[in-house]
C-alpha positions as CSV (number, residue, x, y, z in Angstrom):
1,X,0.0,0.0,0.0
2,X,1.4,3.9,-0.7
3,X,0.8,6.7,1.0
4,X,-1.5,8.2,-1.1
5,X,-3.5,5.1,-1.2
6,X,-3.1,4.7,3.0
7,X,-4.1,8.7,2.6
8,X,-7.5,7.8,0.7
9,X,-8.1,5.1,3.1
10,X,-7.8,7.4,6.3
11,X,-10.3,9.9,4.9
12,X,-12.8,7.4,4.0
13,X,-12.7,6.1,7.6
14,X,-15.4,7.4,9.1
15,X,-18.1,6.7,6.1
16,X,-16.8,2.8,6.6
17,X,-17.7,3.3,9.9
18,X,-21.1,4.4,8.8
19,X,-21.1,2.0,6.3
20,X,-20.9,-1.1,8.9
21,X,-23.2,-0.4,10.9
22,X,-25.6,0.3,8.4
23,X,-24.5,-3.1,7.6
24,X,-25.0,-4.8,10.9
25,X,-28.4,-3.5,10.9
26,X,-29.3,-5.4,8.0
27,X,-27.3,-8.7,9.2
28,X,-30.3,-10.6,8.9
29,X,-31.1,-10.0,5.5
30,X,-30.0,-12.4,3.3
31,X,-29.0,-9.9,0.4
32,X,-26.4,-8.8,2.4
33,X,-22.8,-9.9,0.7
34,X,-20.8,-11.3,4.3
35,X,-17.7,-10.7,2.2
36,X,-18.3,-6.8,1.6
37,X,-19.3,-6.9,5.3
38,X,-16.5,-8.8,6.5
39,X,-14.0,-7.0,4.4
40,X,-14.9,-3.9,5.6
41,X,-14.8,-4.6,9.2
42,X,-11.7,-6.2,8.7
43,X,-10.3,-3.3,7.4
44,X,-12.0,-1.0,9.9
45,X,-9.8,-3.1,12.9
46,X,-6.7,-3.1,10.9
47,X,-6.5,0.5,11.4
48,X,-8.0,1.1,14.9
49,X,-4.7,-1.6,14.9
50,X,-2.5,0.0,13.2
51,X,-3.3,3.9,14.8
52,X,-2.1,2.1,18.4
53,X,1.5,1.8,17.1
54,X,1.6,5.9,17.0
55,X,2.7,8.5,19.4
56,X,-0.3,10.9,20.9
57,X,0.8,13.8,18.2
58,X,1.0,11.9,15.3
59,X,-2.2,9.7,15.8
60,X,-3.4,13.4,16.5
61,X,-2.1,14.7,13.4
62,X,-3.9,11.3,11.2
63,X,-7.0,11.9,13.1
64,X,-7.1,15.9,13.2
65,X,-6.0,16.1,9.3
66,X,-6.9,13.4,7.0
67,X,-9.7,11.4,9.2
68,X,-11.4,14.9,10.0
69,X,-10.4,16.2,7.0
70,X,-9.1,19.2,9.1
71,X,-6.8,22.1,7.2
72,X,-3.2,22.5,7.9
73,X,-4.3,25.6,9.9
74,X,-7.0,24.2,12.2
75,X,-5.0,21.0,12.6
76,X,-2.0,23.0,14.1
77,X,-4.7,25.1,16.1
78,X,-6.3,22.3,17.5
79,X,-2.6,20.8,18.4
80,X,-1.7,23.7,20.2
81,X,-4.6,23.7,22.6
82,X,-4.4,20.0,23.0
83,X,-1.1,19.8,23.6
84,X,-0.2,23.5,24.7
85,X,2.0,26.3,23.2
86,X,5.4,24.2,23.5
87,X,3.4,22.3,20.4
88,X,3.2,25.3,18.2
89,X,4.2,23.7,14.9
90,X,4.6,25.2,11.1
91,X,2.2,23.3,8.9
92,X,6.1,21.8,6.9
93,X,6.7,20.1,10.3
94,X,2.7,18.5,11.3
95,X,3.3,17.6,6.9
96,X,6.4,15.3,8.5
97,X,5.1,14.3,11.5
98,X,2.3,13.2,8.9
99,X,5.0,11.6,6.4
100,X,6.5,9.4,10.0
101,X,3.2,8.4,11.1
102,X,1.9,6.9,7.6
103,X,5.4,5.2,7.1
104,X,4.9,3.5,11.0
105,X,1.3,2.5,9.5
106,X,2.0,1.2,6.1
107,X,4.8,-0.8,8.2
108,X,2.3,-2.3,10.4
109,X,0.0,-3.3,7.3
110,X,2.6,-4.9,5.7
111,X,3.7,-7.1,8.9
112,X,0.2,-7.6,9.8
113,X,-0.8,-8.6,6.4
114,X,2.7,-11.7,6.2
Protein backbone atom coordinates (compact mmCIF):
# COMPACT_ATOMS: atom_id res chain seq x y z
CA UNK A 1 0.00 0.00 0.00
CA UNK A 2 1.40 3.90 -0.72
CA UNK A 3 0.80 6.70 1.04
CA UNK A 4 -1.46 8.18 -1.14
CA UNK A 5 -3.53 5.09 -1.18
CA UNK A 6 -3.08 4.73 3.00
CA UNK A 7 -4.11 8.70 2.59
CA UNK A 8 -7.47 7.83 0.75
CA UNK A 9 -8.11 5.07 3.05
CA UNK A 10 -7.82 7.43 6.30
CA UNK A 11 -10.29 9.91 4.85
CA UNK A 12 -12.81 7.38 4.03
CA UNK A 13 -12.70 6.10 7.61
CA UNK A 14 -15.39 7.39 9.09
CA UNK A 15 -18.09 6.71 6.11
CA UNK A 16 -16.80 2.81 6.55
CA UNK A 17 -17.71 3.26 9.86
CA UNK A 18 -21.12 4.41 8.81
CA UNK A 19 -21.07 2.02 6.28
CA UNK A 20 -20.92 -1.10 8.86
CA UNK A 21 -23.19 -0.36 10.88
CA UNK A 22 -25.57 0.27 8.43
CA UNK A 23 -24.46 -3.15 7.64
CA UNK A 24 -24.98 -4.80 10.92
CA UNK A 25 -28.39 -3.55 10.91
CA UNK A 26 -29.29 -5.38 8.05
CA UNK A 27 -27.35 -8.73 9.19
CA UNK A 28 -30.26 -10.56 8.94
CA UNK A 29 -31.07 -9.96 5.45
CA UNK A 30 -30.04 -12.44 3.26
CA UNK A 31 -29.04 -9.94 0.43
CA UNK A 32 -26.42 -8.81 2.42
CA UNK A 33 -22.76 -9.90 0.67
CA UNK A 34 -20.79 -11.28 4.25
CA UNK A 35 -17.72 -10.67 2.22
CA UNK A 36 -18.31 -6.82 1.61
CA UNK A 37 -19.33 -6.91 5.35
CA UNK A 38 -16.51 -8.78 6.48
CA UNK A 39 -13.96 -6.97 4.37
CA UNK A 40 -14.91 -3.87 5.64
CA UNK A 41 -14.80 -4.62 9.17
CA UNK A 42 -11.70 -6.16 8.72
CA UNK A 43 -10.26 -3.30 7.35
CA UNK A 44 -11.97 -1.00 9.91
CA UNK A 45 -9.81 -3.06 12.86
CA UNK A 46 -6.74 -3.07 10.89
CA UNK A 47 -6.54 0.53 11.45
CA UNK A 48 -8.02 1.09 14.89
CA UNK A 49 -4.73 -1.60 14.94
CA UNK A 50 -2.47 0.03 13.20
CA UNK A 51 -3.26 3.88 14.79
CA UNK A 52 -2.13 2.14 18.39
CA UNK A 53 1.47 1.80 17.07
CA UNK A 54 1.63 5.89 16.99
CA UNK A 55 2.66 8.50 19.36
CA UNK A 56 -0.31 10.87 20.90
CA UNK A 57 0.82 13.78 18.17
CA UNK A 58 1.00 11.90 15.27
CA UNK A 59 -2.20 9.71 15.80
CA UNK A 60 -3.44 13.42 16.52
CA UNK A 61 -2.14 14.70 13.43
CA UNK A 62 -3.88 11.29 11.22
CA UNK A 63 -7.00 11.93 13.08
CA UNK A 64 -7.06 15.86 13.20
CA UNK A 65 -5.96 16.13 9.33
CA UNK A 66 -6.92 13.38 7.04
CA UNK A 67 -9.68 11.36 9.24
CA UNK A 68 -11.44 14.88 9.98
CA UNK A 69 -10.37 16.22 6.96
CA UNK A 70 -9.09 19.23 9.07
CA UNK A 71 -6.77 22.10 7.18
CA UNK A 72 -3.23 22.46 7.89
CA UNK A 73 -4.34 25.58 9.89
CA UNK A 74 -7.03 24.16 12.15
CA UNK A 75 -4.98 20.98 12.59
CA UNK A 76 -2.03 23.03 14.06
CA UNK A 77 -4.70 25.11 16.09
CA UNK A 78 -6.27 22.28 17.55
CA UNK A 79 -2.55 20.79 18.40
CA UNK A 80 -1.69 23.70 20.20
CA UNK A 81 -4.65 23.73 22.55
CA UNK A 82 -4.44 19.96 22.96
CA UNK A 83 -1.05 19.80 23.56
CA UNK A 84 -0.20 23.48 24.72
CA UNK A 85 2.00 26.34 23.24
CA UNK A 86 5.41 24.22 23.46
CA UNK A 87 3.37 22.30 20.43
CA UNK A 88 3.25 25.26 18.20
CA UNK A 89 4.17 23.75 14.90
CA UNK A 90 4.56 25.19 11.07
CA UNK A 91 2.19 23.27 8.90
CA UNK A 92 6.07 21.78 6.90
CA UNK A 93 6.67 20.10 10.30
CA UNK A 94 2.72 18.53 11.30
CA UNK A 95 3.28 17.55 6.95
CA UNK A 96 6.42 15.29 8.45
CA UNK A 97 5.12 14.33 11.55
CA UNK A 98 2.32 13.24 8.90
CA UNK A 99 4.99 11.62 6.37
CA UNK A 100 6.47 9.39 9.95
CA UNK A 101 3.21 8.44 11.10
CA UNK A 102 1.93 6.90 7.59
CA UNK A 103 5.41 5.24 7.06
CA UNK A 104 4.87 3.45 11.05
CA UNK A 105 1.30 2.46 9.53
CA UNK A 106 2.03 1.25 6.15
CA UNK A 107 4.76 -0.77 8.17
CA UNK A 108 2.32 -2.26 10.41
CA UNK A 109 0.05 -3.27 7.32
CA UNK A 110 2.56 -4.90 5.68
CA UNK A 111 3.70 -7.09 8.93
CA UNK A 112 0.19 -7.62 9.80
CA UNK A 113 -0.81 -8.64 6.44
CA UNK A 114 2.71 -11.73 6.22
Amino acid sequence: MTKEELKILLRDFRNMQAQLNYLKELSNDQTISQTTFHEKERMLRLIESALTVLDKRERFVIETHLMNQETWTETSRKLQDCFGMECLRSDRTLKRIQNRALEKIITFMEEVSI
